[in-house]
SEGU-165926 format. One line per 5 residues: number of its first residue (from 1); for each residue y, z, x of C-alpha. Coordinates in nm, 2 decimals. Layout:
BEGIN
NUM	Y Z X  ...
//
This chain:
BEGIN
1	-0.59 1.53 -2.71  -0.85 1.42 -2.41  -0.54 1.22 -2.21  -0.83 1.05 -2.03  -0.93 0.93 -2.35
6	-0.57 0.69 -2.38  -0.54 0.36 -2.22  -0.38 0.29 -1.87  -0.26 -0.06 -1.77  -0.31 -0.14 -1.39
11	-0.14 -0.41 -1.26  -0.23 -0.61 -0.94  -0.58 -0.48 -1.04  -0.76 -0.77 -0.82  -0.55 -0.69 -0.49
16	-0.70 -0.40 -0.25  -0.52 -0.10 -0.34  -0.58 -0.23 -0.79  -0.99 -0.24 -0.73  -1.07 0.07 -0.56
21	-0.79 0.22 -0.85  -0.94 0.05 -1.12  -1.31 0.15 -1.00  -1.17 0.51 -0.94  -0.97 0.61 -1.26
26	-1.27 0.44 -1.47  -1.53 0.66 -1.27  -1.33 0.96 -1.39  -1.28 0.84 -1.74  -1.00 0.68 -1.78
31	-0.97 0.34 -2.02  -0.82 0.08 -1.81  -0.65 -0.25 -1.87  -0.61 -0.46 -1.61  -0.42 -0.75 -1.49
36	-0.49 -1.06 -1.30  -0.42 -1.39 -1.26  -0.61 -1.74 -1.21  -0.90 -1.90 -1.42  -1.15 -1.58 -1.50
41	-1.10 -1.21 -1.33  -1.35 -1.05 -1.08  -1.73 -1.00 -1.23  -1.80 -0.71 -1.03  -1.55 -0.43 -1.12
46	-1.66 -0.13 -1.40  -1.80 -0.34 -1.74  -1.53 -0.09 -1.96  -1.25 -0.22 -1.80  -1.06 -0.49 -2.03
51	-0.87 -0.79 -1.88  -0.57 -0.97 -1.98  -0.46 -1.29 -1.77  -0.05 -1.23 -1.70  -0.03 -1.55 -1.46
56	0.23 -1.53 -1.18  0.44 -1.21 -1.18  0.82 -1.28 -1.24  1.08 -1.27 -1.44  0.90 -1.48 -1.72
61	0.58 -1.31 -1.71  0.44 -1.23 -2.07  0.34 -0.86 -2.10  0.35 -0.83 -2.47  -0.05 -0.82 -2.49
66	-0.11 -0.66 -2.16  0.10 -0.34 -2.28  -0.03 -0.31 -2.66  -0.16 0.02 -2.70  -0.09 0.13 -2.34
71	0.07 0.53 -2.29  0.03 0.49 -1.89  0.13 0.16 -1.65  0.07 0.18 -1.28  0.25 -0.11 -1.12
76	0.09 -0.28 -0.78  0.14 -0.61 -0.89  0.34 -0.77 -0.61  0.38 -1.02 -0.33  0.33 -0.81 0.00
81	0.44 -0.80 0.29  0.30 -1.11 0.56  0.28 -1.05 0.93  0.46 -1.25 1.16  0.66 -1.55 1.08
86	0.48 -1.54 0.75  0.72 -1.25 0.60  1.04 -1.43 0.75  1.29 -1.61 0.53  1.08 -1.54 0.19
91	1.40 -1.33 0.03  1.36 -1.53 -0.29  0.96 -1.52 -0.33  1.00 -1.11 -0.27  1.32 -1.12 -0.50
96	1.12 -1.32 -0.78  0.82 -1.15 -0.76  0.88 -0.73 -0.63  1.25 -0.71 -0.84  1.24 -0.99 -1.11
101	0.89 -0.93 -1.17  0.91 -0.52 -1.17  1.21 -0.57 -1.40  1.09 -0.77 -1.65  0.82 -0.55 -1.69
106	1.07 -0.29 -1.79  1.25 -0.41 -2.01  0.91 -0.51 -2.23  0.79 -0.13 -2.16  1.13 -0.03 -2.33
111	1.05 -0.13 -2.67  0.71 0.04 -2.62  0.76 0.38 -2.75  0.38 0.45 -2.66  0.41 0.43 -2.27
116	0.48 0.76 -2.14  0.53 0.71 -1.75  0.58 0.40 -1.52  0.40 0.46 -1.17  0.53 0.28 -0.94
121	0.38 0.20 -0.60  0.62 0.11 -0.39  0.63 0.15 0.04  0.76 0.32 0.36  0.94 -0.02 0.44
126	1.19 0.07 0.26  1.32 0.27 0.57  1.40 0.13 0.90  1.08 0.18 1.06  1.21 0.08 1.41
131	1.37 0.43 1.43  1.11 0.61 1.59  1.14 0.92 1.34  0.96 1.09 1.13  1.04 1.02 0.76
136	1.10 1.23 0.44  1.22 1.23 0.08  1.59 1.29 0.16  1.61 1.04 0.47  1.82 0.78 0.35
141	1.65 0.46 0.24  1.73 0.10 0.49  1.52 -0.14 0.44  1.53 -0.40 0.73  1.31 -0.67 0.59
146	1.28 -0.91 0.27  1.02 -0.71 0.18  1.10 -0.37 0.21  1.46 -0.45 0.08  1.22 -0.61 -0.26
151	1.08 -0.27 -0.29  1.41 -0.07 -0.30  1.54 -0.29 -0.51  1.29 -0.23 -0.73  1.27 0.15 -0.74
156	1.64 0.13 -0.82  1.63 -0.09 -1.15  1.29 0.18 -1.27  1.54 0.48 -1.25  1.86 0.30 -1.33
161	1.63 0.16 -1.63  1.45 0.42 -1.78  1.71 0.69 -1.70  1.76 0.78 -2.08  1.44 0.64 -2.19
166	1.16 0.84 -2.33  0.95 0.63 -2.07  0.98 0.83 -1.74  0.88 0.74 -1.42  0.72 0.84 -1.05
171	0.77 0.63 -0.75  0.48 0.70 -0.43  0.57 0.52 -0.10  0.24 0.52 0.04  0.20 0.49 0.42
176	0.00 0.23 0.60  -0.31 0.20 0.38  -0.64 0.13 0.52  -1.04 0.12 0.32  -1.28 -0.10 0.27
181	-1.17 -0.47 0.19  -0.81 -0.43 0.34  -0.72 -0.69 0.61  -0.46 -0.55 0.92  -0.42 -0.44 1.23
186	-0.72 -0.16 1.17  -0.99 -0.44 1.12  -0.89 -0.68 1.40  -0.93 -0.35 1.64  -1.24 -0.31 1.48
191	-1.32 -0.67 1.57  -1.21 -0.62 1.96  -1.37 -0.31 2.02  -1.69 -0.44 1.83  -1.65 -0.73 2.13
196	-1.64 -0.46 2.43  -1.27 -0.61 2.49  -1.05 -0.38 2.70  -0.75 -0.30 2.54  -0.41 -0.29 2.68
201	-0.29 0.04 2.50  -0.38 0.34 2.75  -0.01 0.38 2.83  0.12 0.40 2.46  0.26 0.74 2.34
206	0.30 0.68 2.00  0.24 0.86 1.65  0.15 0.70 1.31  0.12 0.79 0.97  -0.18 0.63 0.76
211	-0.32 0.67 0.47  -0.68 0.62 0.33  -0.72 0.44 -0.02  -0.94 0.68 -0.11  -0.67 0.91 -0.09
216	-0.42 0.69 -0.23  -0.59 0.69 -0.57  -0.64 1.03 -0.62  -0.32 1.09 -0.56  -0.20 0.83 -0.81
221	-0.49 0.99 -1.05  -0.25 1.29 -1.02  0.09 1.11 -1.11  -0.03 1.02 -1.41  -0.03 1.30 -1.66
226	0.13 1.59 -1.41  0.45 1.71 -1.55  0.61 1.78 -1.23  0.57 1.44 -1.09  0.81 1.30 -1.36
231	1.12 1.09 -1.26  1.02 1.20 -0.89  0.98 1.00 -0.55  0.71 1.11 -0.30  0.58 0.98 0.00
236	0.19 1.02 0.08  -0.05 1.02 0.37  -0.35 1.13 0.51  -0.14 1.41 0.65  -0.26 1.39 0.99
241	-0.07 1.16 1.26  -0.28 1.01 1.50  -0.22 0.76 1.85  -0.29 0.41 1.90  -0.52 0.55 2.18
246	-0.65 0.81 1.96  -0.71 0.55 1.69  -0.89 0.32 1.88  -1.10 0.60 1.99  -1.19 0.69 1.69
251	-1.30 0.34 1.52  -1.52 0.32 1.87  -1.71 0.66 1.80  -1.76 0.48 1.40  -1.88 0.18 1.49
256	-2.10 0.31 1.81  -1.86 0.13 2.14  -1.75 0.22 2.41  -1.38 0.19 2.41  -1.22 0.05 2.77
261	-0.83 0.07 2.78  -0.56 -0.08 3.03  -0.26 0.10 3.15  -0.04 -0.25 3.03  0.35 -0.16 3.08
266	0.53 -0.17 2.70  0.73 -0.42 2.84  0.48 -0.68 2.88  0.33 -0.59 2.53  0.63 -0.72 2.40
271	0.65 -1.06 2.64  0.31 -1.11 2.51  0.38 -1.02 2.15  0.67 -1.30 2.19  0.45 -1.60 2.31
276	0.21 -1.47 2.03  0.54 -1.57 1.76  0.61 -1.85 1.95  0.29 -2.01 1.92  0.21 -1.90 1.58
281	0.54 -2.09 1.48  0.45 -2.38 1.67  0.06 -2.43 1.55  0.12 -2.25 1.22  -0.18 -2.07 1.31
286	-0.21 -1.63 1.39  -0.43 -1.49 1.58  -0.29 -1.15 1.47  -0.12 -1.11 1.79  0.29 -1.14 1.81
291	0.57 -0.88 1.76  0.49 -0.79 1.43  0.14 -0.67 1.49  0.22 -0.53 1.85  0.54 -0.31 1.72
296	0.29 -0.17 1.50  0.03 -0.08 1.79  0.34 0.07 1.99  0.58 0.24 1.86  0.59 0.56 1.64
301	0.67 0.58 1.23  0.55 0.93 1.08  0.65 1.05 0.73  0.62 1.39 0.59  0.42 1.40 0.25
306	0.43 1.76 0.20  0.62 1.76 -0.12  0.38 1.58 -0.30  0.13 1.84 -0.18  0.33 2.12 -0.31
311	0.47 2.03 -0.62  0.15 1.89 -0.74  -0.05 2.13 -0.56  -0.24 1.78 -0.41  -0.48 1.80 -0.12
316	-0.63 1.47 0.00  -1.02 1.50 -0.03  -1.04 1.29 0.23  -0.96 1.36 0.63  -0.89 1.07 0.85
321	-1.21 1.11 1.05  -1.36 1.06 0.64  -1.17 0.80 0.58  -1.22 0.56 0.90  -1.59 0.62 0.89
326	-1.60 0.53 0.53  -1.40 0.21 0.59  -1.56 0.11 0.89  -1.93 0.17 0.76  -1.84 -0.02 0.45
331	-1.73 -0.33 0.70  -2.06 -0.28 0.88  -2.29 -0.31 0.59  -2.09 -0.64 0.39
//
């Protein structure tokens, strides 16, 4: 039996990380269904993908059509995480949508005999990422926001769920995730640097883990049908750990700028970070710079994906350099 012949449901198919899957897994030969929400779906994704409209994700959401015929379900359907005051005090919106949402889904996969495997795509913030260590499968899981305590929650009710099911499942907590069409702290870099801004980042000495979406989905590609990724949590990146220095170095060599960067204590970083919060709360509007975005530029968060690599024997096809001039190139030319 040609597996890349049976039907795959991708949920969250209109968000970032659901198009360049959807584009990816059909370009290989996969039949996909996809999910969105809202009055028609996207005109310019593969024509052989088929669409079913799920509305809003919760613990109501009808999935009885979505899943007919399905033998594979990659879940990205979710509400994710907002910068700045936009993530704080949303515990019920996360609840509703990441664990009501993610369960419901479950229990209407249960009486599907058909579906083999649940991917789920879950993410780092499900660890404390103010720790300043690097991160692997056995460090213990401590979510310290809404969000990332959604997430856990969720990847707990898939196991506890389909622990004696014939349904199993695989779990990827993807670092930060950066491509074409994905809003964040890499394009509003882009954006200064493209201005000839100096930056106030030359005395950072920091280490981050990223991960390219071109990656992402190839690595997903591989969770699907490999037996050794059953009922299995891995964490994935682009393998390489780069600087906020070295990263900003880096987008200016892309995009053609010369990159000019102040020696600005940490300390003021974070004063500056703090009026940033203060006045996004007080106008309502961001200009992407407050405590959020700025502990992001600053401080270190590494995780180690090499069990992925070895149990599936997965390589990224992708570098970092590939990936940033790939994102950054697509930017140029839209």
């Amino acid at each position: 039996m040609n597996e890349k012949k049976i039907l795959v449901l991708v949920t969250g198919a209109t968000g970032f990380i659901g198009r360049h899957l959807c584009i990816y897994l059909s370009g290989i030969g996969y039949r996909i269904r996809a999910t969105f929400r809202g009055i028609s779906p996207p005109n310019d994704y593969p024509e052989n993908i088929s669409w079913v409209n799920v509305g809003d994700i919760g613990h109501d959401t009808k999935w009885t059509d979505a899943l007919d015929g399905v033998c594979y379900v990659i879940h990205l359907a979710a509400l994710a995480h907002q910068i700045g005051e936009n993530g704080k005090d949303r515990k019920n919106e996360f609840y509703e949508v990441n664990v009501s949402g993610t369960e419901n889904l479950i229990k209407e996969i249960k009486h599907k005999e058909l579906v083999k495997r649940f991917i789920y795509i879950s993410s780092v913030s499900v660890y404390n990422q103010d720790l300043n260590k690097n991160i692997d499968e056995l460090t213990a899981c401590n979510p310290v926001s809404d969000y990332g305590y959604s997430k856990y929650e969720a990847e707990k009710i898939i196991q506890k769920s389909l622990k004696e099911t014939e349904t199993d499942w695989c779990i990827l907590r993807p670092a930060l995730v950066y491509g074409s069409g994905n809003p964040g702290n890499m394009e509003r870099l882009q954006r200064l640097i493209s201005l000839g801004l100096p930056l106030p980042f030359s005395m950072i000495e920091n280490k981050r883990s990223f991960i390219f979406v071109g990656n992402l989905v190839d690595a997903i590609s591989k969770c699907i049908i490999h037996p050794l990724a059953s009922r299995r949590v891995y964490l994935i990146s682009d393998g390489f750990d780069v600087s906020t220095k070295d990263l900003i170095n880096k987008i200016g060599e892309v995009i053609g700028k010369r990159v000019v960067l102040l020696p600005v204590p940490i300390s003021i970083l974070k004063l500056i970070g703090r009026i940033g919060d203060y006045f996004t709360k007080k106008t309502n509007i961001s200009f992407g710079i407050d405590t959020y975005s700025l502990d992001k530029l600053t401080t270190s968060f590494t995780v180690d994906s090499s069990l992925i690599r070895t149990n599936l024997n997965w390589l990224p096809p992708y570098s970092i350099d590939d990936g940033l001039k790939i994102t950054l190139t697509s930017k140029k030319k839209s």
